[in-house]
C-alpha positions as CSV (number, residue, x, y, z in Angstrom):
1,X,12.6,18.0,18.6
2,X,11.9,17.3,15.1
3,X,9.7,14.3,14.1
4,X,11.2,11.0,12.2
5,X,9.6,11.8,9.1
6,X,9.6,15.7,9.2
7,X,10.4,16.9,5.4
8,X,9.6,13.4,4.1
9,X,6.5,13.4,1.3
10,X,4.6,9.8,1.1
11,X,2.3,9.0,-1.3
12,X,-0.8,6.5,-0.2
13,X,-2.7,5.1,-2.8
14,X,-6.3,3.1,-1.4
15,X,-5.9,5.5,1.4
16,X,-9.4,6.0,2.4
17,X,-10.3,3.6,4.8
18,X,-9.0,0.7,6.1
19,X,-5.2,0.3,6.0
20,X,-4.7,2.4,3.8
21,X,-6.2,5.1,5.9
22,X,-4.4,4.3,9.2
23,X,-1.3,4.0,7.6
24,X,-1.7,7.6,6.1
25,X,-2.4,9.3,9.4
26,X,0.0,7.2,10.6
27,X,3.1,8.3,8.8
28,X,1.4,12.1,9.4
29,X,1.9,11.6,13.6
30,X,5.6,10.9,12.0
31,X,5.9,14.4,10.5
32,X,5.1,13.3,6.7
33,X,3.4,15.0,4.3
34,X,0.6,13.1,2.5
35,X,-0.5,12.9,-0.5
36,X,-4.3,10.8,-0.1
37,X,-5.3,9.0,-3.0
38,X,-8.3,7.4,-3.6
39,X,-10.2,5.8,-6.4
40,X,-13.9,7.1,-6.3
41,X,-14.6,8.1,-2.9
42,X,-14.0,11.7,-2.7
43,X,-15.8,12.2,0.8
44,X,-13.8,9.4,2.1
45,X,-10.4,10.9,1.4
46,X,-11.3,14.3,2.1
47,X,-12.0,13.0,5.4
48,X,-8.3,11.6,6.1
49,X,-7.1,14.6,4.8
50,X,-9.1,16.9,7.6
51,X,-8.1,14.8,10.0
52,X,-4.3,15.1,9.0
53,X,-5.0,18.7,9.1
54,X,-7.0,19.2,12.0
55,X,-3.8,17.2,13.7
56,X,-1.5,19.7,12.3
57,X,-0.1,18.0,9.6
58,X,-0.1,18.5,5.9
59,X,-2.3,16.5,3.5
60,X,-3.7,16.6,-0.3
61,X,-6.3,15.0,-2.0
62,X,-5.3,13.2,-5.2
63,X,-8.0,11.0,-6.6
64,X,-7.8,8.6,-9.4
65,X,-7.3,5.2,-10.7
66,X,-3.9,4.2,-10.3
67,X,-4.5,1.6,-13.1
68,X,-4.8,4.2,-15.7
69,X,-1.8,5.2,-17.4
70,X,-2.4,8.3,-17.4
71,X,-2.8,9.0,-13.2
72,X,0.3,8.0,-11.6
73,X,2.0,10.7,-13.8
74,X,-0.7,13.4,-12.4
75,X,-0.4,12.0,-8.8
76,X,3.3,12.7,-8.9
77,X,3.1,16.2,-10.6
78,X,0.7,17.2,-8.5
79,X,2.8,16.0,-5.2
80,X,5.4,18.1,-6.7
81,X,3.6,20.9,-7.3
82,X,2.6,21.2,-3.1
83,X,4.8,19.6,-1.3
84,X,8.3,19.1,-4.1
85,X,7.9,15.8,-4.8
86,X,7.6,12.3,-2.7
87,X,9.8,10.3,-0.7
88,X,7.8,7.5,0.6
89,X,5.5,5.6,-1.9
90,X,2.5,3.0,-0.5
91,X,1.0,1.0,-3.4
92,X,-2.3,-0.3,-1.3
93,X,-4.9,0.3,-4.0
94,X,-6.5,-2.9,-4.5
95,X,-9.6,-4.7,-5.2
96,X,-11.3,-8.1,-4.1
97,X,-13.4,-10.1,-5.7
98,X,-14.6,-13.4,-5.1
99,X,-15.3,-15.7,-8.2
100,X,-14.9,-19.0,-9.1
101,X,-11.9,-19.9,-11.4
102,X,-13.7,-21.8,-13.8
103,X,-16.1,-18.9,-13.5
104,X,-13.7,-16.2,-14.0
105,X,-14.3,-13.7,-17.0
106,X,-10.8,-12.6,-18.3
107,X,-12.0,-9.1,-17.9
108,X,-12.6,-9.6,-14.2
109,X,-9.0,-11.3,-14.1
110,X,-7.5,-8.3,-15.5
111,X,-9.4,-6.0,-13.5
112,X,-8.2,-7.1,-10.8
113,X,-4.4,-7.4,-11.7
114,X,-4.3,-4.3,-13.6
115,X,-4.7,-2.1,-10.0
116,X,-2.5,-4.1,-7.9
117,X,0.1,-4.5,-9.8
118,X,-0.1,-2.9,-13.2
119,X,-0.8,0.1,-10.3
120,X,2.5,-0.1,-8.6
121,X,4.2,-0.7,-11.9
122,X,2.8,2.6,-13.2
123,X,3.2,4.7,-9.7
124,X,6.6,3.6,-9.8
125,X,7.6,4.8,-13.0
126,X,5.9,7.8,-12.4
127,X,7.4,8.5,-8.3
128,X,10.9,6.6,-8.4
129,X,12.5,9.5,-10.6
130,X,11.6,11.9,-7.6
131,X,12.6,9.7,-5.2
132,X,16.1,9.5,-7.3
133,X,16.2,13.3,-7.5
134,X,15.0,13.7,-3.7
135,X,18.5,11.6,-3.2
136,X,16.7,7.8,-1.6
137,X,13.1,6.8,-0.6
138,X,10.8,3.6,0.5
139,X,8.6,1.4,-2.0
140,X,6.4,-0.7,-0.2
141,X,3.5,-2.4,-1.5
142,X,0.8,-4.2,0.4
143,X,0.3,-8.1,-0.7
144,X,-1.3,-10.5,1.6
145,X,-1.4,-13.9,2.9
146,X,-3.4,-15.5,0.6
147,X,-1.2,-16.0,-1.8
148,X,1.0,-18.0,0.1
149,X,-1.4,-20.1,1.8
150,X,-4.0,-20.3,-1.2
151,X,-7.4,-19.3,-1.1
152,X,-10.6,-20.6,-3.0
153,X,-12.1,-18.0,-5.5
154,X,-9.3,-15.5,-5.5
155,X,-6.5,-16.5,-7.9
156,X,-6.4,-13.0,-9.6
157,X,-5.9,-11.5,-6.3
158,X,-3.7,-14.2,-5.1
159,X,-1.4,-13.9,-8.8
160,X,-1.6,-10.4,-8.3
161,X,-0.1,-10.2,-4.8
162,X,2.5,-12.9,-6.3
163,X,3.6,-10.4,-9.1
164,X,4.1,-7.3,-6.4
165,X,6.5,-9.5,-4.2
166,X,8.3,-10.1,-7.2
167,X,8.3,-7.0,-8.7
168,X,9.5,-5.4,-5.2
169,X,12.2,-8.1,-5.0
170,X,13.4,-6.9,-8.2
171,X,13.2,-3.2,-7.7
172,X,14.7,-3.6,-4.3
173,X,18.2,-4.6,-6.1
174,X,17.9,-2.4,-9.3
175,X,17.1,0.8,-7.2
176,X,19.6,0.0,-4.3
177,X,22.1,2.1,-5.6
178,X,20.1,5.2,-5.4
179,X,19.4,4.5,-2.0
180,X,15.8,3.2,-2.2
181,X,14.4,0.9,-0.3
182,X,11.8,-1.8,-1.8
183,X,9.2,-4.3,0.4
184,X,6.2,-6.1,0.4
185,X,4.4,-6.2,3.4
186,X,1.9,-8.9,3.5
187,X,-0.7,-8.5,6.1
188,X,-2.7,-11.8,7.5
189,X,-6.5,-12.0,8.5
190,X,-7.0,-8.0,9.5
191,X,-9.9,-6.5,11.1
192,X,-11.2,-4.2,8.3
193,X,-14.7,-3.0,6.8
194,X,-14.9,-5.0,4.1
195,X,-16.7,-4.2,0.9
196,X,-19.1,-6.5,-0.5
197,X,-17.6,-7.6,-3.0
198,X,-15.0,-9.0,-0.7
199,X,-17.5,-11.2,0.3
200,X,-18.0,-12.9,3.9
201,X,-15.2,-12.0,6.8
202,X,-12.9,-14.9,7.4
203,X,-13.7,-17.7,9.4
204,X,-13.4,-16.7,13.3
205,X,-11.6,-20.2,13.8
206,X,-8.6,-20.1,11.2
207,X,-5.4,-21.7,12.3
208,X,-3.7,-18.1,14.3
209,X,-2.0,-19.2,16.6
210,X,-2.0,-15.5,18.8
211,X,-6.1,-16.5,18.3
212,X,-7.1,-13.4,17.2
213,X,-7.4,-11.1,13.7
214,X,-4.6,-8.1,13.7
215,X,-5.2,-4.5,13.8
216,X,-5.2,-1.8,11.0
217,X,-2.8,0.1,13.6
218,X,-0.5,-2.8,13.6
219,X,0.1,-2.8,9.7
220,X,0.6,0.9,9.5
221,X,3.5,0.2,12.1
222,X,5.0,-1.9,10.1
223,X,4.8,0.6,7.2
224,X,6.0,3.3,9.4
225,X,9.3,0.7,10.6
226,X,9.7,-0.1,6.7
227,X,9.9,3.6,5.7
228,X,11.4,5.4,9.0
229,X,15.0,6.0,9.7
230,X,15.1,2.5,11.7
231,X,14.0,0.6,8.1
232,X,17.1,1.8,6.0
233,X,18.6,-1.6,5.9
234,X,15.3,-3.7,5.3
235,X,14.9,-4.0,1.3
236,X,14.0,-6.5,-0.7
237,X,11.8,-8.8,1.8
238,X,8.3,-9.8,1.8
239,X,7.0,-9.0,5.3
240,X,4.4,-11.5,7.0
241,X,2.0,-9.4,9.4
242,X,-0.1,-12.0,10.2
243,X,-0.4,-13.4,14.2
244,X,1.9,-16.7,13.3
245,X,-1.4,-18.5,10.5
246,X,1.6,-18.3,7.9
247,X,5.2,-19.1,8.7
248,X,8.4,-18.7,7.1
């Protein structure tokens, strides 16, 4: 029997470690072919894509910074060039930072939205023709909770997170009628490595009701649901991963 997502081509960006790493070998157990991008950590992603391999499945390295103009364009040539072009497109890349508003540099606030969302903006322009040629595909971008709950020393990423719900909200109407799907999935307080300029793990005792931080495993699921056969429907939505600390 062939798997869900045999034939399908995602692209990852952020993807390795983390989420962004389990959601790539995650949507490779599914039959995808994956294109691994990462920023600067070469070893990192040409770990995820041996272990695609060593699994069976196909993978490529595609590093770069999806914030330059210049690198989405690349990524999607060169996913054409191996695998024909992608299906499934993961906008993950994103950095933290912890500072202060009134201590905020404007450089440091546009650093930080320029990967998240100038990011998606840019891999989008760059992947949604192929999708549109490939006849449909899945957009989804990773936010988070913070920016619905608010969080001290993190507006950038908070009004960046903001901007990718809304640009997926917008995307998910004007790409409907070539059969492409567009979500935000917004995970919740997730046991990660975290860098250190993520600064300190959240507080053990926030308000989650299930009382405990979610899995990496569980967000890739999600993903997988969002782009899979099941997730043809779902478009537009801002998905809250997050044990029941935010409600809607």
């Amino acid at each position: 029997m062939s798997l869900p997502l045999q034939g399908k081509v995602a692209l990852v960006t952020g993807a390795g470690k983390n989420i962004g790493r389990t959601i790539a070998l995650a949507l490779a157990r599914d039959g995808a072919a994956i294109v691994v991008n990462g920023r600067s950590d070469k070893a990192a992603v040409d770990s995820v894509v041996a272990e695609i391999e060593a699994a069976g499945g196909q993978a490529l390295a595609a590093m770069g910074d999806v914030s330059d103009p210049s690198v989405p364009p690349r990524l999607a040539a060169e996913a054409a060039a191996k695998f024909g072009g992608v299906d499934i497109l993961i906008s993950n890349a994103g950095l933290r930072r912890q500072t202060s508003f009134l201590d905020m540099s404007f450089d440091e606030w546009r650093e930080i939205m320029s990967v998240a969302l100038d990011g998606a903006f840019l891999l989008g322009k760059a992947i949604v023709p192929q999708m549109v040629a490939r006849g449909g595909g899945a957009f989804v971008a990773l936010s988070g909770i913070s920016t619905h709950v608010g969080t001290t020393n993190r507006c950038h990423v908070s009004a960046s997170k903001s901007g990718l719900e809304g640009l997926m909200r917008a995307l998910a109407v004007e790409l409907a009628p070539h059969k492409i799907t567009c979500n935000a999935l917004a995970p919740g307080a997730i046991d990660t490595t975290r860098g250190a300029a993520a600064g300190p793990r959240p507080a053990e005792n926030r308000p989650i009701p299930l009382k405990r931080f979610g899995t990496v495993e569980e967000i890739a699921a999600m993903v997988r649901l969002l782009v899979g056969p099941e997730g043809t429907f779902i478009t537009g939505q801002t998905i809250h991963v997050n044990g029941g600390e935010f409600l809607t």
